[in-house]
C-alpha positions as CSV (number, residue, x, y, z in Angstrom):
1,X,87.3,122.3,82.5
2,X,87.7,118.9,84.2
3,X,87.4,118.6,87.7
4,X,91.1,117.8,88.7
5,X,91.6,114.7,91.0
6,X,93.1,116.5,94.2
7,X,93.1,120.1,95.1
8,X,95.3,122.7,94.0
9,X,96.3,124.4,97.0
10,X,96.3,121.0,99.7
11,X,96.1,118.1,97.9
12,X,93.1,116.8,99.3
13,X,91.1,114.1,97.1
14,X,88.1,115.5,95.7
15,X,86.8,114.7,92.4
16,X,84.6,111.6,93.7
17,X,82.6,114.6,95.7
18,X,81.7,116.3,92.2
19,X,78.9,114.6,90.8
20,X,77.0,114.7,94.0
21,X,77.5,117.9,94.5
22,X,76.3,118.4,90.9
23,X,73.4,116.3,90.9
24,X,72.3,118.2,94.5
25,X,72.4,121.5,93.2
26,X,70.8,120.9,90.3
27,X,67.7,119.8,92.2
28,X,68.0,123.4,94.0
29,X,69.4,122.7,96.9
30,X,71.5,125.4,98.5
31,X,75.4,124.7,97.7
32,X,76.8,126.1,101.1
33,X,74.6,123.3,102.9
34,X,75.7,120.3,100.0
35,X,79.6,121.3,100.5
36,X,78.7,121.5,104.3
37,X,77.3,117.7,104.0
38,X,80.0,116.2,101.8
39,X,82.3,117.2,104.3
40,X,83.7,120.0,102.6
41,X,85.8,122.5,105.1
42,X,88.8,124.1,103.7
43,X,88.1,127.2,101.5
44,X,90.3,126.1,98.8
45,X,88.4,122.8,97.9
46,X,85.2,124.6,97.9
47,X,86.6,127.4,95.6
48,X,87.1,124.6,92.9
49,X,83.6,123.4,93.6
50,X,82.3,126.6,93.2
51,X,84.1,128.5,90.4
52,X,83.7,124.9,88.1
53,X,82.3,125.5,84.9
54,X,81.6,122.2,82.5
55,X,83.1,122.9,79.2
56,X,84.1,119.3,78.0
57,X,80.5,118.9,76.3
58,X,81.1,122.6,74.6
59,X,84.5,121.5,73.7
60,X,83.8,117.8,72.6
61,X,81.6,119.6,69.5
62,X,84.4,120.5,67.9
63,X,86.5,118.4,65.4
64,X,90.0,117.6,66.3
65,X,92.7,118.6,63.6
């Protein structure tokens, strides 16, 4: 899934967030205190943070027909 531009539920911008929020928690840091720092408050925006799962690399395999 690709991280959609705005958020579903208020239409906040958020996709510019992503790949720091990525690149943070892959060095281990805890992702509570990253969405905390980027500014993150609403419960809906982090929900889209949290339940993201990269599947356009899985997906781009694949041939097109």
């Amino acid at each position: 899934m690709i991280v959609p531009v705005r958020c579903f539920s208020c239409g906040k911008p958020i996709a510019h967030l992503y790949e720091e929020f990525k690149e943070k928690t892959a060095k281990g840091e805890n992702p509570k205190e990253v969405l905390d720092k980027l500014g993150m408050e609403r419960y809906c925006c982090r929900a889209i943070f949290l339940g993201q799962v990269d599947t356009i690399d899985l997906a781009a395999q694949f041939k097109k027909y």
